[in-house]
N, C-alpha and C positions, 0 to 999 in steps of 0.2 A: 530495645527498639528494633524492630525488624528490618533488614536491610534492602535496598532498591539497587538489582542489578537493571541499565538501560542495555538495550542490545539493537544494533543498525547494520544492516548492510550494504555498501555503498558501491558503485561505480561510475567515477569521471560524473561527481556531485558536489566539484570545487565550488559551484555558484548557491549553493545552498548550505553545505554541512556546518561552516561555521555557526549561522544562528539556528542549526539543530543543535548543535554541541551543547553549545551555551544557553539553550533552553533549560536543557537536562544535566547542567553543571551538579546541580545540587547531588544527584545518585551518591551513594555508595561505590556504584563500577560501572563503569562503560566500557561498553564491549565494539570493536569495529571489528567486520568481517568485509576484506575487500575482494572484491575481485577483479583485476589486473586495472587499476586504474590507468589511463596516460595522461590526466591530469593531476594537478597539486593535490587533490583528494586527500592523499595518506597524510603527505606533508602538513596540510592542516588540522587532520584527527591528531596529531600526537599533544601537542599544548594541552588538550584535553584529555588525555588517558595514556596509558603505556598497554593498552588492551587493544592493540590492532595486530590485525592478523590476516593474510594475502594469501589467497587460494589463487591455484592456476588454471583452474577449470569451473564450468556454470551448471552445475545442475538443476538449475531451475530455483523459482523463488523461495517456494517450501523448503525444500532439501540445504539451502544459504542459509536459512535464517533457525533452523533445526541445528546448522554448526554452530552459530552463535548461541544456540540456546544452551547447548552442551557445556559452553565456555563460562556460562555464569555462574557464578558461586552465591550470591544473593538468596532471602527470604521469598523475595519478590521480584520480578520481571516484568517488565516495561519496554515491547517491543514500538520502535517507531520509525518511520521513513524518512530520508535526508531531506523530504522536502515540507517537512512538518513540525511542528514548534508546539512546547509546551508552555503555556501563556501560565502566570505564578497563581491564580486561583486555582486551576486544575493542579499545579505542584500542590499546593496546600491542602485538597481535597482529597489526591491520594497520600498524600503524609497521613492526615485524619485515619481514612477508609485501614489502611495498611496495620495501622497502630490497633486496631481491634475489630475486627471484621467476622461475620459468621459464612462470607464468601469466600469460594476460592478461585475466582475468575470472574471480571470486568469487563465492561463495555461502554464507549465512552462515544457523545454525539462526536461528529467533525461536522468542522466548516472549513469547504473549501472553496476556491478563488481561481476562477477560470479569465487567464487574462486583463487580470486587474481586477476583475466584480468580484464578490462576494455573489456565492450563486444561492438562491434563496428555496428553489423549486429545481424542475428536471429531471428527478429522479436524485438528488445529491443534498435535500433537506428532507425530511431528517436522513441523514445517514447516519448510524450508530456503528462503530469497527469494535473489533474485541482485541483490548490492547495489552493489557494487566491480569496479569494469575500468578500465583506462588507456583514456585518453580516447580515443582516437582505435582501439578494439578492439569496440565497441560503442554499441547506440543503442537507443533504445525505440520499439514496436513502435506503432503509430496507433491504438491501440483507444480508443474511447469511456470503458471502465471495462476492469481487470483487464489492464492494458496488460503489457508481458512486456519485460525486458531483450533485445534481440537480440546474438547474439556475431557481429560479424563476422569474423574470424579469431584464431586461436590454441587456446588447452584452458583449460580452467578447471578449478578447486583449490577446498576448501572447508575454511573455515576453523572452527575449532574453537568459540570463545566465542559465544554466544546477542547477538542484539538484541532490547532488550525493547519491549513493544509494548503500551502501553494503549490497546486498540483503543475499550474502553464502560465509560465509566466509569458508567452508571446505564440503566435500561430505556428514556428519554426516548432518549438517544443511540443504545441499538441501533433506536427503531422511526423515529427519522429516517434512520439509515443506509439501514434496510429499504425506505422508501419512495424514497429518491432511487437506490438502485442498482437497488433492479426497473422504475425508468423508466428508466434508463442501459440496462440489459441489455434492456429492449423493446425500445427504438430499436434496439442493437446487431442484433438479432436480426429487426428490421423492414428496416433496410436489408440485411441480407443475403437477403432474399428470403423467411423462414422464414415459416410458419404456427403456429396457434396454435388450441386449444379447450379449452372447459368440461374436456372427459376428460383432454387434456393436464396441466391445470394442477392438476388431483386426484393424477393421477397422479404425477406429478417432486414434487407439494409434499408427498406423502406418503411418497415412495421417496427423498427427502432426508433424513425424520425420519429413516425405518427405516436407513438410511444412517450418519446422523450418530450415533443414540443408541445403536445395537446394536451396528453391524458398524465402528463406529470406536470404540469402545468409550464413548461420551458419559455412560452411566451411572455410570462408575470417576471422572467430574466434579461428582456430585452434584447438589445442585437446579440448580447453572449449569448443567451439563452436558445437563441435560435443557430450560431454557432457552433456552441456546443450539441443539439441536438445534429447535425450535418454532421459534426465530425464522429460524433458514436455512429452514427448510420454509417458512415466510410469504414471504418473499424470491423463494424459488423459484415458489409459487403467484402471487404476484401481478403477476410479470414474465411469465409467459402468461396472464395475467388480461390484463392493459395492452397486451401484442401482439394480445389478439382485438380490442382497441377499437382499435388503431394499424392492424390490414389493415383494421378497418371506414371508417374513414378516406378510404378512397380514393376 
């Protein structure tokens, strides 16, 4: 039988890693890759694996989870986030898939939960993430933030059952998300050379609402829905907000 390395990066994700642990208890290995927690984080990964591991520097999300890839010994790999759970029909779907497969990398729907809802539209149904490939078939891509499975050879197959995803559990957690990824994507978008202005940042932050609430249908989500389309629009304004002050910089 093939074996299932899981692999998570975590920091100060005390209020979640437990029921990821224990989602993916069944693996073969689990792998934790921290970096500098200052809460219980570590102290809870251990009951679950003797594969944690403390970095003292961030190079970005890619480059994190590219070290835990290295650390797996596994047939298969099962990359997941601490605030994500694998519900036992999806364990049992990639047990199947694993056990004889003409794929060598996966893609699996998610359902995520913005504030309590189950978000149904938005932009966040269907969302399909690429989660599962045998180890030595792919790797993740060096980005900053919004890093991308890379397939290096074979096809890839998608699998039927949902991973669920508590992405916000309260408006505190969506407006620190908002802040720390519109400096993520600044930066991103600073070292690639790009520019940035006032009109810019009106614009994308207000063609993300019209985006998110209309034309992916965010209002069939209720007050989240609308919500959640405000808070991407803020995301979006403030990451060319922070790249006019990052080219001023220089």
């Amino acid at each position: 039988m093939p074996q299932l390395s899981v692999i998570i990066i975590t920091k100060n994700v005390a209020t979640h890693i437990e029921a990821c642990l224990s989602s993916v208890a069944y693996a073969d290995e689990i792998i934790v890759v921290d970096c500098g927690s200052t809460d219980n984080t570590v102290a809870l990964c251990r009951p679950f694996t003797d594969n944690v591991f403390i970095t003292d520097d961030w190079p970005g999300f890619g480059q994190q989870k590219n070290r835990a890839l290295a650390k797996a010994t596994g047939d298969w790999v099962l990359s997941i986030d601490a605030d994500e759970r694998v519900i036992a029909a999806l364990q049992q779907e990639m047990k199947q898939i694993i056990a004889d497969t003409p794929y060598t990398v996966f893609r699996m729907p998610r359902q995520s939960q913005y504030c309590g809802r189950w978000i149904k539209h938005s932009g966040w149904s269907p969302d399909y993430v690429t989660r599962l490939f045998r180890r030595d078939s792919a790797r993740f891509s060096d980005d900053l933030v919004h890093e991308k499975v890379l397939m290096l050879h074979g096809n890839m197959g998608t699998l039927k059952t949902p991973l669920l995803h508590y992405s916000f559990n309260s408006l505190e957690e969506v407006l620190d998300k908002v802040n720390r990824y519109s400096s993520a994507n600044a930066l991103r978008h600073y070292q690639q050379g790009k520019k940035s202005s006032l009109k810019k940042a009106i614009f994308h932050g207000l063609w993300t609402f019209i985006r998110t609430y209309f034309l992916q249908a965010g209002f069939l989500d209720g007050r989240e829905g609308f919500m959640l389309a405000v808070s991407n629009a803020e995301g979006t304004y403030y990451r060319y907000l922070k790249l006019i002050y990052r080219c001023s910089e220089k």
